[in-house]
C-alpha positions as CSV (number, residue, x, y, z in Angstrom):
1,X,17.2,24.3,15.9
2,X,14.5,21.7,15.3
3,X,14.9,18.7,17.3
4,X,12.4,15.4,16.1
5,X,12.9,11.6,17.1
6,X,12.4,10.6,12.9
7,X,13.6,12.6,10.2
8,X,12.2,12.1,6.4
9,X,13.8,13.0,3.3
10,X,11.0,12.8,0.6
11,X,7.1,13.0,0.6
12,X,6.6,9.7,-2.0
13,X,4.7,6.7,-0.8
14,X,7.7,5.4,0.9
15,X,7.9,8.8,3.2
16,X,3.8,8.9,3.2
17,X,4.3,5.4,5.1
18,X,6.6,6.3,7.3
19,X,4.9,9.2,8.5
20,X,1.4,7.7,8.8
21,X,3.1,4.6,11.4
22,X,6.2,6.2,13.0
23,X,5.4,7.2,17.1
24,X,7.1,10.0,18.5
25,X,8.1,13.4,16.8
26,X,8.5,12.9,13.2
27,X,9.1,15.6,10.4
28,X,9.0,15.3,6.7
29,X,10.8,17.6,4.3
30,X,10.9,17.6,0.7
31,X,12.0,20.7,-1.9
32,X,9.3,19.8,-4.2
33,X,6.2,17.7,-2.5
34,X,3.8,16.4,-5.5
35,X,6.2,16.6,-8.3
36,X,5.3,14.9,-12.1
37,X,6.9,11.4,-11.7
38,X,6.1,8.2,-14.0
39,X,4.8,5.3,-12.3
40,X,1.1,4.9,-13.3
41,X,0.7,1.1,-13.0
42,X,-0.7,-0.7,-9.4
43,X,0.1,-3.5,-7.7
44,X,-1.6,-5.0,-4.7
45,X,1.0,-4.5,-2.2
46,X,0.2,-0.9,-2.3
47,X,-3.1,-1.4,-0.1
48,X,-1.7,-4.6,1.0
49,X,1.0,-2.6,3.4
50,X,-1.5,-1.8,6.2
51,X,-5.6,-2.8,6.5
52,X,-5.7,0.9,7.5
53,X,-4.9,2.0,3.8
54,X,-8.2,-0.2,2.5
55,X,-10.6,2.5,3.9
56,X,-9.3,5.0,0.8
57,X,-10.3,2.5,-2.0
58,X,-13.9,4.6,-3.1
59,X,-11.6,7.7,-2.8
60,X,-9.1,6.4,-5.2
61,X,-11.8,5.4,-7.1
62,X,-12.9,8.2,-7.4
63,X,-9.6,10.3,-8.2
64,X,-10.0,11.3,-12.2
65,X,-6.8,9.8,-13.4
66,X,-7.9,6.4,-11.5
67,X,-8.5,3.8,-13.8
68,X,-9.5,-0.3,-12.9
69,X,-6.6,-2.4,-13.6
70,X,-7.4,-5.9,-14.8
71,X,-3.8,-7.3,-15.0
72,X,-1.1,-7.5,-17.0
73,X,-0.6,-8.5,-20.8
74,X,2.6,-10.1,-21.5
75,X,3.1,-9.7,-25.6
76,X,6.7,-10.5,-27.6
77,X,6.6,-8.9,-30.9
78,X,10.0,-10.0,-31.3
79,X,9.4,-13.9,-31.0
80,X,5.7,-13.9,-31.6
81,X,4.7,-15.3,-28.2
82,X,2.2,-13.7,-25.6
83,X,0.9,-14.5,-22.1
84,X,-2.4,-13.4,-20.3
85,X,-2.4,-12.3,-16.6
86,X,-5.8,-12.9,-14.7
87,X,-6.9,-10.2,-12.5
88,X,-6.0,-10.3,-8.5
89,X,-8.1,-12.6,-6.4
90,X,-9.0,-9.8,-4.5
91,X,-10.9,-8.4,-7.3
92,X,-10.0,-5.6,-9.6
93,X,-10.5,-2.6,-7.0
94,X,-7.4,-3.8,-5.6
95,X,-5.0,-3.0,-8.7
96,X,-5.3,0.2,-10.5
97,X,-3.8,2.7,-12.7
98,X,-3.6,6.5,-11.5
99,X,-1.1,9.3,-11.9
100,X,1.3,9.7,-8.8
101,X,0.4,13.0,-8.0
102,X,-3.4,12.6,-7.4
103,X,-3.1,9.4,-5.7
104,X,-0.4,11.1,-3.0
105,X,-2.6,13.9,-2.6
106,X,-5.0,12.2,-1.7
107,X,-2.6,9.9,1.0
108,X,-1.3,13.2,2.8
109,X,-5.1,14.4,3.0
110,X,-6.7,11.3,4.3
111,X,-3.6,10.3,6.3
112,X,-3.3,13.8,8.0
113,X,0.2,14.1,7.1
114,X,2.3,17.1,7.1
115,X,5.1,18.0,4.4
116,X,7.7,20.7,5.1
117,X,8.8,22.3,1.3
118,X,12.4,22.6,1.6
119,X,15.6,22.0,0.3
120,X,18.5,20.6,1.9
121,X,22.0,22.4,2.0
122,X,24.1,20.2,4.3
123,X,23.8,16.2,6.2
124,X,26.0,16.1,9.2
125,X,25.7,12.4,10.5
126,X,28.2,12.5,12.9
127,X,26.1,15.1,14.7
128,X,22.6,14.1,13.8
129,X,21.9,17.3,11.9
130,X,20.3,18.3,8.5
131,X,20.5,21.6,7.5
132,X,17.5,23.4,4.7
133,X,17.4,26.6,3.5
134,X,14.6,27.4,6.0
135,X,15.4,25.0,9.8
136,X,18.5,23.5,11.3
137,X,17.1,19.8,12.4
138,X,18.1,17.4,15.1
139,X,16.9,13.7,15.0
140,X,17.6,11.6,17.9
141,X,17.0,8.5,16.4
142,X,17.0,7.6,12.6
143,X,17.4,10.2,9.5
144,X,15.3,8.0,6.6
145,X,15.9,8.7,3.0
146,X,12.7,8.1,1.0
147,X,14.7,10.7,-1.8
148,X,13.7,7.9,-4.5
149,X,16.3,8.0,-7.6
150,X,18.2,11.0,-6.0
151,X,19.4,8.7,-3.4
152,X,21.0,11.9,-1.2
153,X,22.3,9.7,1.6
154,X,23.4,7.1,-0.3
155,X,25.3,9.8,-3.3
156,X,26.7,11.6,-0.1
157,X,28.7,8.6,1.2
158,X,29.5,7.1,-1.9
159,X,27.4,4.4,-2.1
160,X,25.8,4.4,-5.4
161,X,26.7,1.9,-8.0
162,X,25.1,0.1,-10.9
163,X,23.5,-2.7,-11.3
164,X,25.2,-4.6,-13.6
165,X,22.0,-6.8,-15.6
166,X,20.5,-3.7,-15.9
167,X,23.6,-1.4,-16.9
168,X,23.1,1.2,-19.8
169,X,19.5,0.9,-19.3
170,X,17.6,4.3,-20.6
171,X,13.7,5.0,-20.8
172,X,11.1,7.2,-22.9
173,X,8.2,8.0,-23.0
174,X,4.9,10.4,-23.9
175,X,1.4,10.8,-23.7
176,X,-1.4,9.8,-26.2
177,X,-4.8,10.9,-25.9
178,X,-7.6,7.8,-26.7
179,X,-9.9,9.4,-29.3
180,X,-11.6,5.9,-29.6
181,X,-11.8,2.7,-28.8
182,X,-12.8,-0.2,-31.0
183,X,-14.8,-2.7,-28.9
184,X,-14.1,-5.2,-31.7
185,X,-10.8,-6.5,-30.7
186,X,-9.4,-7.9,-27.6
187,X,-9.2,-4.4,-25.6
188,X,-6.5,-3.9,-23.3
189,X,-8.1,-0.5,-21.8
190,X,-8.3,-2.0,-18.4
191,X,-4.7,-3.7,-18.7
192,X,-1.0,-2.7,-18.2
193,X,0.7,-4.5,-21.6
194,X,3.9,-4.8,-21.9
195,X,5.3,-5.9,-25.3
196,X,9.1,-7.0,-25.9
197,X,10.1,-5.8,-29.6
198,X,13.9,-6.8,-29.4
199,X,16.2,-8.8,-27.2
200,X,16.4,-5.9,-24.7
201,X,13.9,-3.5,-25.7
202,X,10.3,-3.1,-24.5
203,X,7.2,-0.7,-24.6
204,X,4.6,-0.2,-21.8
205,X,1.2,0.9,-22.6
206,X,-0.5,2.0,-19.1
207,X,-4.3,3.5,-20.1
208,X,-5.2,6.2,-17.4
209,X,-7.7,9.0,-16.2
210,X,-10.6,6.7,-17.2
211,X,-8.7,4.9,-20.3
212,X,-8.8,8.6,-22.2
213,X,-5.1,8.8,-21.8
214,X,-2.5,6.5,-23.0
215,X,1.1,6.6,-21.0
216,X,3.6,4.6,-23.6
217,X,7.1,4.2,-22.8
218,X,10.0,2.0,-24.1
219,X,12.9,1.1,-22.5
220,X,16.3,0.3,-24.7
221,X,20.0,0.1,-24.4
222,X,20.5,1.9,-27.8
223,X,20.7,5.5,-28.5
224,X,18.6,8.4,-27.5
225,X,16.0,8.4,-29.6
226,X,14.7,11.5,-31.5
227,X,10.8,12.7,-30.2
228,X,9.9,12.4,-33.4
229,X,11.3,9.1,-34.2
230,X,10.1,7.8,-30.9
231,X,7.0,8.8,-31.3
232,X,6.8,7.3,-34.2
233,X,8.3,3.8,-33.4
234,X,6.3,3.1,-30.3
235,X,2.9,4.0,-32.3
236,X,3.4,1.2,-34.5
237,X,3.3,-1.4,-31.3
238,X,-0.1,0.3,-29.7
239,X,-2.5,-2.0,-29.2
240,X,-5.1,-2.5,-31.9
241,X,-8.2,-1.1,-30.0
242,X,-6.8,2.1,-29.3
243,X,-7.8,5.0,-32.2
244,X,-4.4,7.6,-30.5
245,X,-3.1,11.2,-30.8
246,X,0.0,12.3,-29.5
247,X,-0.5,15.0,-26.9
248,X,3.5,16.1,-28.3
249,X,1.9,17.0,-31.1
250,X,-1.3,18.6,-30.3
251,X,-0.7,19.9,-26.8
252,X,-4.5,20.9,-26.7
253,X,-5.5,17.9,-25.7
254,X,-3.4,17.5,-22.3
255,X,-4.8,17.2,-19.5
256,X,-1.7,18.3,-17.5
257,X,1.2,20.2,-18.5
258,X,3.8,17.1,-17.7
259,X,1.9,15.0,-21.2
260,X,2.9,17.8,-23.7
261,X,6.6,16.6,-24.0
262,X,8.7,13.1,-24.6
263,X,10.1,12.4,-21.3
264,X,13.5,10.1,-20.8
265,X,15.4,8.8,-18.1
266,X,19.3,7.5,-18.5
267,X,20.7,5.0,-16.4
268,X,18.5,4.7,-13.8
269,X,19.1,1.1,-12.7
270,X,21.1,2.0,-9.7
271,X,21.9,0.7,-5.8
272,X,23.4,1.3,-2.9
273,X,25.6,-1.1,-1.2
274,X,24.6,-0.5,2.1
275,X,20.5,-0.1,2.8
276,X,21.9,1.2,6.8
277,X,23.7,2.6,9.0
278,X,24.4,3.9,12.7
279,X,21.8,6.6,12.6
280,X,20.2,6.2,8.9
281,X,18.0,4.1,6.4
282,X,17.6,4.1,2.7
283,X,13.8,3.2,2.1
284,X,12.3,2.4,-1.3
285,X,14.2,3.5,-4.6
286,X,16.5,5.4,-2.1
287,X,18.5,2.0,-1.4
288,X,17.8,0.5,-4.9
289,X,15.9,0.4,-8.5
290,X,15.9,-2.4,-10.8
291,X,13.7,-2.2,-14.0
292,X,10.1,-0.8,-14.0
293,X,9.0,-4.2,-15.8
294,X,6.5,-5.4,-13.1
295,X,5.3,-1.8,-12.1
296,X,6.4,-3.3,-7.7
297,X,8.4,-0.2,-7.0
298,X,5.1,1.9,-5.4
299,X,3.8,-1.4,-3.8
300,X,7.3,-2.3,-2.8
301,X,8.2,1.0,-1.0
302,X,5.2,1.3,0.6
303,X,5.1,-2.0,1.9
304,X,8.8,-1.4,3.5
305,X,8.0,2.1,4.8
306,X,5.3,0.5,7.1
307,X,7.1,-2.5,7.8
308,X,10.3,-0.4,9.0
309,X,7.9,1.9,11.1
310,X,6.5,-1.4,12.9
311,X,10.0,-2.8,13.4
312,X,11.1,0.8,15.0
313,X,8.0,1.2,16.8
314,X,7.6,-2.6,18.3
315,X,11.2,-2.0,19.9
316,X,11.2,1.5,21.0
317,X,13.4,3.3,18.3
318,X,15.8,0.6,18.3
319,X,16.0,-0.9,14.8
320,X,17.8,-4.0,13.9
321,X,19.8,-3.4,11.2
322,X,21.1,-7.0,10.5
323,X,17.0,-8.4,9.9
324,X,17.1,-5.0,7.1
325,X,20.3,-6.3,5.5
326,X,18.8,-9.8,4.9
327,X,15.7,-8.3,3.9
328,X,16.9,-6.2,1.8
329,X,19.3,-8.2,0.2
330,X,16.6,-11.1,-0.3
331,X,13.8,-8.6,-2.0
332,X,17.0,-7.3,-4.6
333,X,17.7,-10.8,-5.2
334,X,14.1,-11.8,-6.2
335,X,13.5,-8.8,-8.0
336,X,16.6,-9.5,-10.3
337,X,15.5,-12.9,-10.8
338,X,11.8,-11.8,-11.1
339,X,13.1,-9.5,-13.9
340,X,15.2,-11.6,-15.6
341,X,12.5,-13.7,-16.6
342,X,11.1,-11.4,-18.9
343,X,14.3,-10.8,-20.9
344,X,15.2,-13.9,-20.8
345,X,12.0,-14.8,-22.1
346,X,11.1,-17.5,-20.1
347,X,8.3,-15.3,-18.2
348,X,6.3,-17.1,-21.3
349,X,6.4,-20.7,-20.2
350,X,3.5,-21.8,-18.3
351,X,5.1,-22.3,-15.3
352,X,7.2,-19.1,-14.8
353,X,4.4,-17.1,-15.7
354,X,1.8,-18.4,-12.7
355,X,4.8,-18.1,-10.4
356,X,5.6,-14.3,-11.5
357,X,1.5,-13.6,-11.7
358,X,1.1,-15.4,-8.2
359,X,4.1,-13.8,-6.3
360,X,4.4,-10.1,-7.8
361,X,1.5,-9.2,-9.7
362,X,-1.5,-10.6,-7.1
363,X,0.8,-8.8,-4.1
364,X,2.5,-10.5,-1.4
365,X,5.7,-9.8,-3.3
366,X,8.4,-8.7,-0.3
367,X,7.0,-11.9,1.6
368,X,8.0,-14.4,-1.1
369,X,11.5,-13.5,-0.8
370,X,12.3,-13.5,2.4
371,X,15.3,-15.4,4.0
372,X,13.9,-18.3,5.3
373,X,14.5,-17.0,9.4
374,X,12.8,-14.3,8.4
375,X,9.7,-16.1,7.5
376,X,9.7,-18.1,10.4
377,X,9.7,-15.5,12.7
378,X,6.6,-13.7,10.6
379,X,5.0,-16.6,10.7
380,X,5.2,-17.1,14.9
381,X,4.8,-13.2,15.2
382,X,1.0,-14.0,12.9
383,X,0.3,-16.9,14.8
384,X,0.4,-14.8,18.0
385,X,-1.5,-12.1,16.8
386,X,-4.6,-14.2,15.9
387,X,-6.3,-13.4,19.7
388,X,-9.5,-11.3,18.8
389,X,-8.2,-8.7,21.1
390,X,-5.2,-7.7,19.2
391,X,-7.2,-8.2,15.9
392,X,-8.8,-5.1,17.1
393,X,-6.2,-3.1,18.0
394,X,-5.2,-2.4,14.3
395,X,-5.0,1.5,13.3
396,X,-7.2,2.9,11.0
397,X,-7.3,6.5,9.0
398,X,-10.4,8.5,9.7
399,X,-13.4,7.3,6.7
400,X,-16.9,7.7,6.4
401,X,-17.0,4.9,3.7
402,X,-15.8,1.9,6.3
403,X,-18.7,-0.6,6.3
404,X,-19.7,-3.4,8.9
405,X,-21.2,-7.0,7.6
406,X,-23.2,-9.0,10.2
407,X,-22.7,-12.9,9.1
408,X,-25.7,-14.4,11.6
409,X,-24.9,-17.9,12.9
410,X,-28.5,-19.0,11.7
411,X,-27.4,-18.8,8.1
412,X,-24.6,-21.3,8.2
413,X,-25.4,-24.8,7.6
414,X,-22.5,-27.5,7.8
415,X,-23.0,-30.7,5.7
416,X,-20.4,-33.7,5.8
417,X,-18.5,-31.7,2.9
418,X,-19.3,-28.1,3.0
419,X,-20.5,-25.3,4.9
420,X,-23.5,-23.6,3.2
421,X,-24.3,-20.1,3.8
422,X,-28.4,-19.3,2.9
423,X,-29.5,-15.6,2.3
424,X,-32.2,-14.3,0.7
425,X,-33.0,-17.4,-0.7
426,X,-29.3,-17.9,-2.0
427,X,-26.3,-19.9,-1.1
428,X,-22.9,-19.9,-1.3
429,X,-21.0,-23.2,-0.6
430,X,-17.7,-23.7,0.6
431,X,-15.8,-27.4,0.6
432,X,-12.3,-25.9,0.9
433,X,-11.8,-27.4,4.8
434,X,-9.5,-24.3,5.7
435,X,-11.5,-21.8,5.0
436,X,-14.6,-23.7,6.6
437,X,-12.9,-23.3,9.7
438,X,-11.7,-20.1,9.3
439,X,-15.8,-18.8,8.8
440,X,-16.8,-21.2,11.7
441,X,-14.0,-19.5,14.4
442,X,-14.2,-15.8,13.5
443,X,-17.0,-15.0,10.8
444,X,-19.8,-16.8,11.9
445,X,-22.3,-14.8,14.5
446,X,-19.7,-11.8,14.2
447,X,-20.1,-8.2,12.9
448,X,-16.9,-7.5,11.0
449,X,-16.2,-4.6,8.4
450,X,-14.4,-5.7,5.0
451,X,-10.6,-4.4,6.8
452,X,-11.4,-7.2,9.3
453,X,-11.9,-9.9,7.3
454,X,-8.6,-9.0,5.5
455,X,-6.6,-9.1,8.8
456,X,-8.6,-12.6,9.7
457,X,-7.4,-13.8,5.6
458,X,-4.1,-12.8,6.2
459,X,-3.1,-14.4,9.5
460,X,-5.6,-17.5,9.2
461,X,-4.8,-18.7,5.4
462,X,-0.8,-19.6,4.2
463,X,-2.0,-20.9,0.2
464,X,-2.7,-18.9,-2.3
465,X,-5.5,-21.2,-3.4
466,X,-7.0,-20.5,0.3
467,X,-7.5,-16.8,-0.1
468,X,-8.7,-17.5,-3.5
469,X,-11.7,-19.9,-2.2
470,X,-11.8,-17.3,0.8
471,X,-12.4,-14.4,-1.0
472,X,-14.6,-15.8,-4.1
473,X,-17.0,-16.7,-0.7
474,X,-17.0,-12.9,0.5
475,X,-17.9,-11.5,-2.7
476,X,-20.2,-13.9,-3.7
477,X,-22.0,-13.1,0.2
478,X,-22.0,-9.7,-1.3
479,X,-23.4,-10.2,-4.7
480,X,-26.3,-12.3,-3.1
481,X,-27.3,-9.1,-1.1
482,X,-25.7,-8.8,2.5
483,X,-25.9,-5.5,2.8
484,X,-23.5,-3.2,4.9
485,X,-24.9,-1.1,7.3
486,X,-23.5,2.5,9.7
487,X,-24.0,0.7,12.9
488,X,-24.3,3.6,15.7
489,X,-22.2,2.2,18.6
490,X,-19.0,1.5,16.3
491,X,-16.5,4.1,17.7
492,X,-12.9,4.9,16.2
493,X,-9.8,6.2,18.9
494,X,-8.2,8.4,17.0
495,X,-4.5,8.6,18.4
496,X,-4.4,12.4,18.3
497,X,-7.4,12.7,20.2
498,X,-5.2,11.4,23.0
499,X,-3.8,14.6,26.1
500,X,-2.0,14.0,29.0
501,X,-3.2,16.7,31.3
502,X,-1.2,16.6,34.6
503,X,-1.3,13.1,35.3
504,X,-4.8,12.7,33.5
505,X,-5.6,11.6,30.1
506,X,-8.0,14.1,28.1
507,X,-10.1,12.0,25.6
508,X,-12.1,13.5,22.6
509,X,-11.9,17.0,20.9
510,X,-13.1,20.3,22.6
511,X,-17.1,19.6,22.3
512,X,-16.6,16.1,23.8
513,X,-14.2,15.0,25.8
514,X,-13.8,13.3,29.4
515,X,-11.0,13.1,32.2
516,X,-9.8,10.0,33.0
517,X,-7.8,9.6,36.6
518,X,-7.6,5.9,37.0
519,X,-3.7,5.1,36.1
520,X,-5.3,1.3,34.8
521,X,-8.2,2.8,32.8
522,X,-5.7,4.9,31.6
523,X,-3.5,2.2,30.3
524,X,-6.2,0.5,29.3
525,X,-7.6,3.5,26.7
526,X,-3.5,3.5,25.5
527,X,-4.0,-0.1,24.4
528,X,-7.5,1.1,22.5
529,X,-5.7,4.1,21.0
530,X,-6.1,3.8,17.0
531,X,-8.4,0.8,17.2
532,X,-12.1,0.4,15.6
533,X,-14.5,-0.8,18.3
534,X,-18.5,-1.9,18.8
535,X,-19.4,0.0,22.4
536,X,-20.8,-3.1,23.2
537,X,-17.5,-4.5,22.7
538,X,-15.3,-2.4,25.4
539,X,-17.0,-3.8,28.5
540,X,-16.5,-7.1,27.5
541,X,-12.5,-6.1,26.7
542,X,-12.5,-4.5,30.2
543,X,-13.1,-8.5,31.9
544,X,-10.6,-10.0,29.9
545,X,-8.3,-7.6,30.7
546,X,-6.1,-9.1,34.2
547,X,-5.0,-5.4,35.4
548,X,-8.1,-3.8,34.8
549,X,-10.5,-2.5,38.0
550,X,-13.9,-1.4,38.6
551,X,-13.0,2.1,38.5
552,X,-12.1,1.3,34.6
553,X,-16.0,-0.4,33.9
554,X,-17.1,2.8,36.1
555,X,-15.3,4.8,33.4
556,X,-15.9,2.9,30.3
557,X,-19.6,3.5,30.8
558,X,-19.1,6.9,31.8
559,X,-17.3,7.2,28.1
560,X,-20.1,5.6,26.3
561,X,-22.7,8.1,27.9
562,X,-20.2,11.0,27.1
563,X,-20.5,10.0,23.3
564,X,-23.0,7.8,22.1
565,X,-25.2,9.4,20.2
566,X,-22.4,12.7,19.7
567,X,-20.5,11.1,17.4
568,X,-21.9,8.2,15.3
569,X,-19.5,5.8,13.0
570,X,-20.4,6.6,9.5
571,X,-21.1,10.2,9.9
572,X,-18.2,11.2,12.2
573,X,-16.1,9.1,14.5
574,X,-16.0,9.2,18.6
575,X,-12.3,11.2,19.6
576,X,-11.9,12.4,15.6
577,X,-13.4,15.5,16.2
């Protein structure tokens, strides 16, 4: 028998999540890791769940079935209507289209996280046990189901029910390969386009692995179509600038076995009435899926995963089910309502169409439908966090590609109205007063990577249109030639490069490493433990630290002899290897 604080049913981004932030002893099974599943389109909250997760954008970039995501392209065929959704603030790198499997290869790689391949024969929640075809498992704390639509917790008790907007739902889709497209018309190649053809039908068109693949689907209450008829109906709805082939049809031209067939999925709008219990959680599509109208569900359970891991971590394994209930029950409200818009039709008026662009489609979605206590209490537990010191104290995954900017004080200038940054003989200007401030406290004189200034948006700037004029200021810093630079005394405490040793803690990997004995310098690394920090940086922490002692500036100078110069941020990190 295994025993493990955490238990994990399924390796999708809702399991990734939980694995990557959970402390103590966690395991994660699943019978078939990396399986073909459809979800293609992107949105923000999927980077948005944890500043640590920003460090992968080149890699995704660089997957082959990544492709940039400018938005979303409302069309109605059936009324004649159409609506245009601008890209996120944050610039197109933060919305994408990519095939599920690369993209969670690439999470369990970078994240270091491990996946057990096997198949569960019994669930025993009275006794805590989980039985595979391999192990016999023991969780002392929480079982979580991140099963997606196979809901196993939720079938085994009886949970599972419809949901009733949504009821006789079913989905199909295929594959197209892009033999050309015609620069002539408006190209969506770089857009997820949905298109309403009747009152409760639609068709997705989601361009992948470089926009030489074409994922189109249609959703409809009517019969099953036939592949062939399918194929042929949604074909007549492709945009105008693609030139397609059906991969059905000539299977040479697949890239992956999964695009030689028509794929469908019946009834697969589906919750559960409870998201907890005594000794489990249903994460993700485990506790509920709607309609995959607004592409939230990877963002969404992502999001969750990390924010259930904080809420278990921050009180010691203890988890408060009531706060999940409310949450939970707030998110399936909005995403009905979200939904609803677009077969109502009223996702087309001016109004609706900002609100459903500014709350799911630019990220931020959980947050804007959150009971009201909920958000107060998120918005005294930022408030608090905005002390430099914890600002640092953030986690990051290992990554060479994490860049630092320096914004020198010398190229601010503050007028009556503005605050002017000069460089290289270029200026940026900024009037909004909010974000003025937010540059003059914690940007101006600093070094700060691109994850940092996320954090300092985030908990600094409550409007929309303030992380717009935020943001537009960064890049355009960045377009007028500030470039990033390695520095060599930025050092990264990786949290498995932490040993107790009999009563000492063991820092760094088997060429480098030190013994610490000091019980306060020792607590004093656990507070550092996953942070990103400037070696110049850690004295200074050290002072404004109240239970720190001389023996812990003794050894913090000791550690920087140990490895400066070993390890150096941008080639490899101090304690990662």
């Amino acid at each position: 028998m295994i025993t493990c604080d955490y238990l994990i049913i399924g390796s999708g981004f809702a399991g990734i999540g939980l694995k990557y932030k959970l402390l103590g002893k966690t395991i994660m099974i699943d019978k078939n890791p990396f399986q073909y599943k459809i979800g293609e389109s992107h949105i923000p909250d999927l980077i948005h769940a944890d500043p640590g997760l920003f460090s992968l954008i080149p890699k995704i970039e660089k997957m082959k079935s990544y492709t940039r995501k400018l938005g979303t392209v409302f069309c109605d065929s059936y009324h004649g209507k159409h609506a245009t959704n601008l890209p996120t603030p944050l610039g197109a790198r933060f919305t994408f289209h990519c095939e599920r499997e690369e993209i969670e290869k690439l999470l369990v790689k970078e994240l270091s996280v491990d996946i057990r391949k096997e198949t569960i024969v019994d669930i025993n929640l009275s006794k805590n046990l989980v039985t595979t075809d391999r192990n016999i498992y023991r969780f002392k704390k929480y079982l979580l189901d991140c099963s997606g639509p196979a809901m196993v917790i939720a079938n085994k008790l009886k949970l599972v029910s419809s949901i009733d907007q949504f009821a006789g739902m079913k989905a199909q889709w295929s594959y197209w390969a892009i033999d050309r497209l015609d620069s002539k018309v408006n190209s969506w190649a770089h857009w997820t386009v949905l298109n309403k053809i009747a009152a409760d039908s639609w068709i997705w068109q989601i361009p992948i692995y470089n926009s030489s693949i074409l994922s189109m689907g249609m959703l409809h209450r009517g019969v099953p179509l036939s592949d062939n008829d399918f194929l042929e109906y949604v074909e007549k709805y492709s945009a105008a600038c693609y030139q397609l082939t059906a991969i059905t049809k000539n299977p040479d031209k697949a890239i992956k076995p999964y695009m030689k067939k028509v794929h469908s999925r019946l009834h697969y709008s589906r919750r559960s009435s409870k998201c907890s219990g005594k000794n489990w959680i249903l994460v993700g599509d485990a506790y509920c899926f709607a309609d995959p109208v607004y592409s939230v569900g990877s963002g969404v359970a992502t999001l969750e995963a990390i924010t259930i891991a904080n809420n278990l971590n921050q009180n010691n394994g203890r988890f408060d089910h009531l706060w999940y209930e409310q949450r939970c029950n707030a998110l399936l409200k909005g995403v009905i309502e979200g939904i609803g818009t677009w077969y109502s039709g009223n996702v087309f008026d001016k109004k609706v169409n900002e609100r459903i662009n500014n709350t799911i489609l630019r990220g931020g979605f959980a947050r804007h439908f959150q009971p009201s206590e909920i958000t107060a209490n998120a918005a005294k537990a930022q408030q608090d966090a905005i002390d430099p010191f914890l600002l640092s104290l953030n986690q990051y995954p290992k990554s060479s590609e994490i860049k630092v900017y320096y914004f020198g004080r010398k190229a601010f200038f503050e007028t009556r109205s503005s605050l002017k940054i000069i460089h290289n003989r270029k200026n940026v200007r900024i009037t909004n007063r909010v974000v003025q401030e937010v540059f003059k406290k914690y940007i101006m004189g600093k070094k700060l990577s691109f994850y940092h200034l996320y954090l300092i948006a985030e908990l600094n700037l409550s409007t929309l249109k303030d992380k717009d004029c935020f943001w537009n200021a960064v890049r355009l810093i960045e377009l007028f030639g500030l470039k990033a630079k390695y520095p060599d005394d930025l050092y990264y405490f990786h949290p498995e490069k932490y040993e107790m040793i009999n009563g000492q803690l063991k820092l760094g990997g088997a060429d480098y490493h030190m013994m610490i004995k000091d019980p306060k310098t020792i607590e004093f690394f656990e507070k550092l433990r996953g942070g990103i920090f400037f070696g110049s940086e850690l004295l200074k922490l050290v002072k404004r630290t109240a239970n720190a002692s001389a023996q812990t500036q003794q050894d913090i100078r000791t550690f920087l002899n140990v490895f400066n110069g070993k390890f150096i941020f941008g080639r490899n990190f101090c304690l990662s290897g």
